[in-house]
N, C-alpha and C positions, 0 to 999 in steps of 0.2 A: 541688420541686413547682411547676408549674406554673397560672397561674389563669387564667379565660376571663372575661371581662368584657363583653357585648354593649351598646353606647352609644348612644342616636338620639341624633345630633350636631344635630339639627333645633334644638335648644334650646339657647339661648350658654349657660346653667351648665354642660351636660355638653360644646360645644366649648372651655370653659377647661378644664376637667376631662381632657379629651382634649389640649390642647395642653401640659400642665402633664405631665400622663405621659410625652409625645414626649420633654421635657428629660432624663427621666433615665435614665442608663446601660445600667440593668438592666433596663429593660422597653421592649420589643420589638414594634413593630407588626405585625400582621398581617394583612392587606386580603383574605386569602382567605376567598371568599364562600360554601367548599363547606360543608356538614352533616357531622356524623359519623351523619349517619341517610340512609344513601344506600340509596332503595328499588329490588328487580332492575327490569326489565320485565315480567317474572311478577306481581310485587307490584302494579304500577300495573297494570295490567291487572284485576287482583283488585278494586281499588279501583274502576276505571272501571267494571267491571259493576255492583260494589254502590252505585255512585252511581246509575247506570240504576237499577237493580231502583228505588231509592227515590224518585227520579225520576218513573217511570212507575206508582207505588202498586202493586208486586208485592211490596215489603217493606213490613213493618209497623212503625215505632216506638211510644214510651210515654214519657210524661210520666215525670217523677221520684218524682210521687206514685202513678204506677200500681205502677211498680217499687218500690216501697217495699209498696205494698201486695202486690202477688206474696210480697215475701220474710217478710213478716207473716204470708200465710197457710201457706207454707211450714213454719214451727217448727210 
């Protein structure tokens, strides 16, 4: 099994933390900076319009408490 650990080394506890790891055998760095959440062009495209729409007030959002209330009146 394998574990993913993501660190801001910004802060000296987690660069001792991080150099303390390096020493040992079995654990393995990895500097690769990709995502496992790679979106197509289709996708960010999707996303770029519905940021527009929200953008320019052609989409509507709602508070937490409206949605809340929606789903109250709902049952």
């Amino acid at each position: 099994m394998t574990h993913v650990f993501r660190i801001d080394d910004s802060n000296p506890y987690a660069k001792s933390v991080v150099e303390f790891l390096k020493t040992l055998d079995f654990v393995k760095e990895d500097l690769n900076e990709t995502s496992e959440f790679n979106l197509t062009d289709e996708h960010l495209k999707i996303l770029d319009e519905r940021r527009n729409d929200r953008i320019t007030n052609k989409s509507k959002t709602h508070s937490w408490e409206d949605v809340k209330e929606f789903v109250k009146q709902k049952k």
